[in-house]
C-alpha positions as CSV (number, residue, x, y, z in Angstrom):
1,X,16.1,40.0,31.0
2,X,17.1,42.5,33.8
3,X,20.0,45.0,33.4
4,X,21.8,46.4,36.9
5,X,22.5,49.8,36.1
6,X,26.0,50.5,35.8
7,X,28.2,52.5,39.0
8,X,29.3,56.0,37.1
9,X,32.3,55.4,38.5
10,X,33.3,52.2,36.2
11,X,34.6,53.7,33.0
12,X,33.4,52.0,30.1
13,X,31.2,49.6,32.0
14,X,28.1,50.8,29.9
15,X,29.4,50.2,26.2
16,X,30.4,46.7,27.8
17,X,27.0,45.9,28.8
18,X,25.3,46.8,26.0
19,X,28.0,44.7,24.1
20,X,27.0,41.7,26.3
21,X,23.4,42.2,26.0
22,X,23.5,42.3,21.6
23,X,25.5,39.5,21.4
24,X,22.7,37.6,23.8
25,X,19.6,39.3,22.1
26,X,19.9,36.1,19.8
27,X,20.0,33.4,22.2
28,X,16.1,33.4,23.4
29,X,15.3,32.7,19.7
30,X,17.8,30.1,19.2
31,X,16.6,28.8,22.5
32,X,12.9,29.2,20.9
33,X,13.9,27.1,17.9
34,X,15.4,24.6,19.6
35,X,12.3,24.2,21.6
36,X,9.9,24.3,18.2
37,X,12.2,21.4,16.9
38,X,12.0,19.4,20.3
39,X,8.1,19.7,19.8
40,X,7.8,18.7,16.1
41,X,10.2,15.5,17.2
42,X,8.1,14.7,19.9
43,X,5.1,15.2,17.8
44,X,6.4,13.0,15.0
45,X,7.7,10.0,17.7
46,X,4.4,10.6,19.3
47,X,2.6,9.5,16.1
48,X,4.7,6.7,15.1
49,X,4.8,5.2,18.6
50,X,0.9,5.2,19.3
51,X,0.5,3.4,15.6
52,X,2.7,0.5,16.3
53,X,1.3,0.1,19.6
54,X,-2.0,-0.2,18.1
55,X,-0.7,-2.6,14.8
56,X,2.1,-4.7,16.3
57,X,0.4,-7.2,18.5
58,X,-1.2,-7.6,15.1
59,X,1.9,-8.4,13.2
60,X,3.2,-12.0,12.7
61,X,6.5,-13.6,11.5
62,X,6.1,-16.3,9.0
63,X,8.1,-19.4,8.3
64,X,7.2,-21.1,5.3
65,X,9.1,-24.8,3.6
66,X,8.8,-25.1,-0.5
67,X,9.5,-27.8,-2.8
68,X,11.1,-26.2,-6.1
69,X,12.2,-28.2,-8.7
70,X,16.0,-28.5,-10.2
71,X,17.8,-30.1,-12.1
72,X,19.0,-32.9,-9.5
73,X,15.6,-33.8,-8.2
74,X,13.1,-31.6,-6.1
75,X,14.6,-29.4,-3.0
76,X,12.7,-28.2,0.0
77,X,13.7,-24.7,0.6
78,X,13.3,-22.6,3.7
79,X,12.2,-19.0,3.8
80,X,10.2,-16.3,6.1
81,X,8.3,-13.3,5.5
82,X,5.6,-11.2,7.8
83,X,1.8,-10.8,7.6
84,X,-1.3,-9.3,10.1
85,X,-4.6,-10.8,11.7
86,X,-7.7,-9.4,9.8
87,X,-10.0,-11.0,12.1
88,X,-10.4,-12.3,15.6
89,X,-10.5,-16.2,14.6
90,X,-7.3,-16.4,13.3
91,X,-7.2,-15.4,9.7
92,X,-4.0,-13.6,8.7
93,X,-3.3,-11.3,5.3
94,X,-0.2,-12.0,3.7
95,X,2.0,-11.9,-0.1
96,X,1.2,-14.4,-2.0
97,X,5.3,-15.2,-3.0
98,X,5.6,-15.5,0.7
99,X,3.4,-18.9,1.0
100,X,2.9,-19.8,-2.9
101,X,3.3,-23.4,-3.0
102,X,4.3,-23.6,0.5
103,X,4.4,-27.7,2.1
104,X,4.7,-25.9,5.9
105,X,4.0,-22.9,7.1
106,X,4.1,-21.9,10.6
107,X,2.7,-18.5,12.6
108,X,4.8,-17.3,15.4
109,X,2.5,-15.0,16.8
110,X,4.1,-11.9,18.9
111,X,4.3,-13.2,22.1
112,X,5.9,-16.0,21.0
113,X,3.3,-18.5,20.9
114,X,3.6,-21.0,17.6
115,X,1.0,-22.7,15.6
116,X,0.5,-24.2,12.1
117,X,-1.0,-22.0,9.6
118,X,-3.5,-23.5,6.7
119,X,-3.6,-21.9,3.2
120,X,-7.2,-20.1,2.8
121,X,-6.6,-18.9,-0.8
122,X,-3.4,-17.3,-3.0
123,X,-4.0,-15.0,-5.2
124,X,-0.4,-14.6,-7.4
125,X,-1.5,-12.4,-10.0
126,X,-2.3,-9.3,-7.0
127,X,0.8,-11.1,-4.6
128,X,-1.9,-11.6,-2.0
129,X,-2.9,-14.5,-0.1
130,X,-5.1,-15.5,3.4
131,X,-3.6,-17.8,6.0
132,X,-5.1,-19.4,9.2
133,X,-4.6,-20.1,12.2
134,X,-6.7,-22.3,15.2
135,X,-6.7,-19.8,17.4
136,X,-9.7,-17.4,18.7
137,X,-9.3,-14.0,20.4
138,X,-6.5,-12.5,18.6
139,X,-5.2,-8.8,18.1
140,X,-6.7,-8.2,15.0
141,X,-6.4,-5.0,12.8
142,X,-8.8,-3.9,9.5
143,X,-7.6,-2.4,6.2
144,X,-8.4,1.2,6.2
145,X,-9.6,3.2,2.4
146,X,-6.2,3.8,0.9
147,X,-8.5,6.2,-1.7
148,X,-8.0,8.9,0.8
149,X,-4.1,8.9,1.1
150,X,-2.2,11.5,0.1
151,X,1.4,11.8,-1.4
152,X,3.9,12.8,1.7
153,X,1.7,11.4,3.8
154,X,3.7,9.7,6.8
155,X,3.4,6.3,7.0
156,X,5.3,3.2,9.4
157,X,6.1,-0.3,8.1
158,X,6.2,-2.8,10.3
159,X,7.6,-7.0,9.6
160,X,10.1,-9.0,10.1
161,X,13.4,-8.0,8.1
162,X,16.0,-10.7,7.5
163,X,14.4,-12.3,10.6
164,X,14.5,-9.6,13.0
165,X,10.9,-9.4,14.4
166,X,9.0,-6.2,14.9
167,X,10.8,-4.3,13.7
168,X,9.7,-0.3,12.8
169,X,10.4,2.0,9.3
170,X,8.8,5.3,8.6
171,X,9.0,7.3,5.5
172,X,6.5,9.0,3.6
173,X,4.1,7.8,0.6
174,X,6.2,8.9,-2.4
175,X,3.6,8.4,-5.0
176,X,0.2,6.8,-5.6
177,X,-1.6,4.7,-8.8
178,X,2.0,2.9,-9.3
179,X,2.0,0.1,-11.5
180,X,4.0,-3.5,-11.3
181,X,4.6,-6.4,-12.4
182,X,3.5,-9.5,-9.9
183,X,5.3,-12.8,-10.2
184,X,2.5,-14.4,-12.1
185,X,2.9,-11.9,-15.0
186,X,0.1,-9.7,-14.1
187,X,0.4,-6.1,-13.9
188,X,-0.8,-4.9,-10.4
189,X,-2.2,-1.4,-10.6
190,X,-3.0,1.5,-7.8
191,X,0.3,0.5,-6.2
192,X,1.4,2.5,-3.1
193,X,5.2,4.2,-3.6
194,X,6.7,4.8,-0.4
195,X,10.5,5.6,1.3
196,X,9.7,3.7,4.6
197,X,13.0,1.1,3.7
198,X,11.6,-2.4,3.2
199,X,14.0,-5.5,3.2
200,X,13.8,-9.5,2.6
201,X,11.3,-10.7,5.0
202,X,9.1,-7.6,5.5
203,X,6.8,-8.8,2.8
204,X,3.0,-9.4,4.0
205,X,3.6,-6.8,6.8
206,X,1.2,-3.9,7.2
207,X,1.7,-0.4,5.9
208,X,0.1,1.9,8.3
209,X,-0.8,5.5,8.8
210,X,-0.3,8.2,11.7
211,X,-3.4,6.9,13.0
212,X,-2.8,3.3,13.7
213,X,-4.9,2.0,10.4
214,X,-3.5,-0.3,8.0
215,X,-3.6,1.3,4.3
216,X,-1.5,-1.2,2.7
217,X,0.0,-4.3,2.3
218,X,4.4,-4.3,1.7
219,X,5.6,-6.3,-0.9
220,X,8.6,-5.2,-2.6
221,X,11.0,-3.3,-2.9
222,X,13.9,-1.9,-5.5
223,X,17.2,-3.5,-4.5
224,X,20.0,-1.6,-6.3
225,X,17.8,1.5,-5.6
226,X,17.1,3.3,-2.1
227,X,14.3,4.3,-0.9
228,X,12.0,2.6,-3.3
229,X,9.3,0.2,-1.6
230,X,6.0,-0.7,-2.6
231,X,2.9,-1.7,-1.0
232,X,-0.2,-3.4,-2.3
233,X,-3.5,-0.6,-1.9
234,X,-5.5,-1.6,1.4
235,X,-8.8,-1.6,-0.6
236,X,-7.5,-3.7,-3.2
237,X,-6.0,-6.1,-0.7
238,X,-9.6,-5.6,1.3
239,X,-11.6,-6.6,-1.8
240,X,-9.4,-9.8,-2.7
241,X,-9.0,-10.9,1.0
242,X,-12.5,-11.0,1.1
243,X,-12.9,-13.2,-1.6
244,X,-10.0,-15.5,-1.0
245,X,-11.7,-16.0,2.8
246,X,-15.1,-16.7,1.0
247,X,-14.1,-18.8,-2.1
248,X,-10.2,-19.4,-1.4
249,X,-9.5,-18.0,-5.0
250,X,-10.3,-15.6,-7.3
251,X,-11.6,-16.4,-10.5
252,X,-11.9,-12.9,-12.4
253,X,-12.7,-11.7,-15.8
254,X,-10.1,-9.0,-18.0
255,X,-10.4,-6.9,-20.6
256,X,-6.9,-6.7,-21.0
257,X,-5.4,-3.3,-20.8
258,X,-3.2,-1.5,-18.3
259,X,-4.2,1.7,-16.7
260,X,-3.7,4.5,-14.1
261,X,-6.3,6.7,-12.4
262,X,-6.1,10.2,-13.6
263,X,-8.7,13.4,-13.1
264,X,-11.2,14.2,-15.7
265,X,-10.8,18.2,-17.3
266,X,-14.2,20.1,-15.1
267,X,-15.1,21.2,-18.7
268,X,-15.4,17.2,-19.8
269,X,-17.2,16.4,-16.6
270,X,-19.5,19.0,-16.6
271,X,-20.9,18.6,-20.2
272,X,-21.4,15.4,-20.0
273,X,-22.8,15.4,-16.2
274,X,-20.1,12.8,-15.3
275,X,-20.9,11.4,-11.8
276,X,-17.3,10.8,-10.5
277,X,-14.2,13.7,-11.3
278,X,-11.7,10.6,-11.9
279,X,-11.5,7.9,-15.1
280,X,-9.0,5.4,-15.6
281,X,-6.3,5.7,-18.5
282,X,-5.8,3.2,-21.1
283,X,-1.8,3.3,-20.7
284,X,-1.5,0.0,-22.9
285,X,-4.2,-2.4,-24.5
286,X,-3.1,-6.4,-24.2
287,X,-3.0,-8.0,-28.2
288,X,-6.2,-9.9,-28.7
289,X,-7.9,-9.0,-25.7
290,X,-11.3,-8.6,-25.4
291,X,-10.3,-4.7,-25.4
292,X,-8.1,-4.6,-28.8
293,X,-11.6,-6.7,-30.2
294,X,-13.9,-4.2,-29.2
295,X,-11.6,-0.9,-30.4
296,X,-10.2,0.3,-27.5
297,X,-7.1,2.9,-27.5
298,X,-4.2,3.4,-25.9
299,X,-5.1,7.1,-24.7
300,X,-8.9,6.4,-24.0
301,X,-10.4,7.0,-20.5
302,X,-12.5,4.7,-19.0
303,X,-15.4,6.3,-17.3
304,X,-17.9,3.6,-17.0
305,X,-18.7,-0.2,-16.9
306,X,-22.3,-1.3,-17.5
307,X,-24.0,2.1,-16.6
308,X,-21.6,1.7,-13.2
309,X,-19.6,4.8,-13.1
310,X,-15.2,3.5,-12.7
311,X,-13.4,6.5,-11.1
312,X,-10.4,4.1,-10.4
313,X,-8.6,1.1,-11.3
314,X,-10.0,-0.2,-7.9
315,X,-13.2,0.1,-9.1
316,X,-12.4,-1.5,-12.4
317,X,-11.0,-4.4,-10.3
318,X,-13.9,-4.8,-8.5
319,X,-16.4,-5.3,-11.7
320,X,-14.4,-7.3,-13.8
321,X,-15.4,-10.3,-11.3
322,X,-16.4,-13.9,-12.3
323,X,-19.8,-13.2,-12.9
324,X,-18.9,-10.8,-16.3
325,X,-17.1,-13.8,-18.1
326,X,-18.3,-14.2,-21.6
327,X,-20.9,-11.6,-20.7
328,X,-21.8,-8.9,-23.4
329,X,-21.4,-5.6,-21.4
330,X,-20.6,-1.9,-22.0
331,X,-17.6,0.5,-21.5
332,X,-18.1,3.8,-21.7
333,X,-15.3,6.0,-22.4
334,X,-13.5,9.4,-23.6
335,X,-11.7,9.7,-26.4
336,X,-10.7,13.1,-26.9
337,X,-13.6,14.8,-25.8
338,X,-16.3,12.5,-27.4
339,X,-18.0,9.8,-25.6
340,X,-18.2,6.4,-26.9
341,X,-19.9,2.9,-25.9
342,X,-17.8,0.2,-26.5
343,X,-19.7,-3.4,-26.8
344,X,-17.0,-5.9,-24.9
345,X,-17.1,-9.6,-23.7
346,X,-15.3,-9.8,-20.7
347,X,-12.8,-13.0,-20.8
348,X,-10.9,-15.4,-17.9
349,X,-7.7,-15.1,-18.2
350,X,-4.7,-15.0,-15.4
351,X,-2.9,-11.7,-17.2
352,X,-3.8,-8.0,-16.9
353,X,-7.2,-6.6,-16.3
């Protein structure tokens, strides 16, 4: 900023420009700030816009027709909801309430091509389920490791609210290792908590991070509350898409407790050479399980299953498959700060893990 000195003839003229030039020593910082805040919006749109560019050819709308019945007879029932292609040949991730005892269901794809879609396999007790469609060469996106999330973490939601296609939220991840209730009963663990608003038709759509990857699947959402929206995990929704693609259901073993991953104390880990830094808490233990049989506390930490280390509830999921029920097997866990080996026989059932 240049200054013309002032003519000694013009009295006054040099408290006046010193005046002028305090009162606009402030404006190249405000100007600066300004600036700063243009960047960070730019940098945040930036984000957001190159991960729906990359996920939303991706995203379909779902129309699905159920038989319910009532009281005077059966009635078919209309309803829509969103979901994403997970591979090239037309298989689609979706909620399970979405297409649960659906008699139609039709995939309008985003550039407005329509075609039928065929249950794979519904899984109600994680709210997930695998459609298809008969087409090849589609816009397909993969489920990224929702292990490595982080709480504040900005992520975009993306579906189909209250019929209005493609349409964009962002928020943040508000918490992680939530815990609900599915439709079926089950309590769903490793839940993802997040502000990005969610409404009546977003369901199945794809939860996705700054970089375009898919780290969870939306399903629900807290209606007198704002700001409270849930998404299934992307590894869990990996893990049970896989098997609902390969076997069209899941036929899984529980030992019937409720839990939440949590850190291990260094002390705990270190004296007993633990491989993993993460167990998963016994919050509540199911009456007459296979648990409450082989004397497992509310409080305990599971550490282990069969000599296989369990860090998370993920990992608990991913053990307790078909293959374990009725099968003698081992949990290992901390109670206090001993370590025990618990004897259990994993059984089928449709409730909690």
């Amino acid at each position: 900023m240049s200054i013309t000195a002032p003519s000694k003839n013009s009295a006054g003229s040099i408290d006046f420009l010193f005046n002028q030039a305090e009162a606009g020593a402030s404006q190249p910082l405000r100007r600066e700030t300004q600036s700063d805040d243009s960047d960070l919006l730019d940098a945040y749109s930036r984000s957001v816009v190159s991960a729906v560019a990359r996920v939303s050819p991706a995203v379909v709308n779902i129309d699905v027709k159920q038989r319910v019945s009532a009281r005077r007879g059966d009635r078919e029932l209309s309803g829509n909801g969103s979901g994403f292609v997970i591979t090239p040949d037309g298989f689609i991730l979706t909620n399970s309430h979405v297409v649960h005892n659906a008699t139609a269901i039709t995939v309008n794809l985003p550039d407005g091509r329509e075609y039928p879609g065929k249950l794979t396999g519904d899984d109600p007790d994680t709210d997930l389920a695998v459609i298809r469609i008969d087409v090849a060469q589609l816009t397909h996106v993969r489920l990224a490791d929702s292990e490595k999330l982080r709480v504040g973490q900005l992520v975009i939601a993306i579906g189909n609210p209250l019929g209005f296609e493609a349409s964009v939220t962002a928020g943040v991840i508000s918490a992680l290792g939530r815990s609900m209730h599915a439709q079926s009963g089950r309590l769903i663990d490793n839940i993802i908590q997040t502000d990005a608003a969610l409404n009546p038709g977003n369901s199945g759509g794809p939860l996705v991070n700054s970089a375009g990857e898919v780290v969870g699947v939306n399903t629900a959402m807290i209606r007198p509350a704002q700001g409270i929206c849930f998404a299934i995990a992307g590894n869990t929704a990996k893990f049970i898409a896989g098997w609902l693609i390969k076997d069209g259901k899941i036929r899984r073993s529980y030992i019937g407790v409720a839990g939440q991953n949590v850190p291990i104390h260094r002390r705990i880990v270190r004296f007993y050479a633990l491989p993993l830094e993460t167990g998963v808490l016994v919050v509540s233990v199911e009456k007459e399980s296979p648990a409450e049989r082989a004397g497992l506390r509310q409080g305990d930490l599971i550490v282990a299953f069969n000599s296989q280390p369990i860090g998370t509830v993920h990992h608990l999921h991913k053990v307790l498959v078909g293959e374990q029920i009725g099968m003698s097997a081992t949990l290992t866990i901390i109670r206090h700060t001993d370590k025990l080996e618990l004897p259990i026989f994993p059984a089928e059932s449709l409730q909690a893990t």
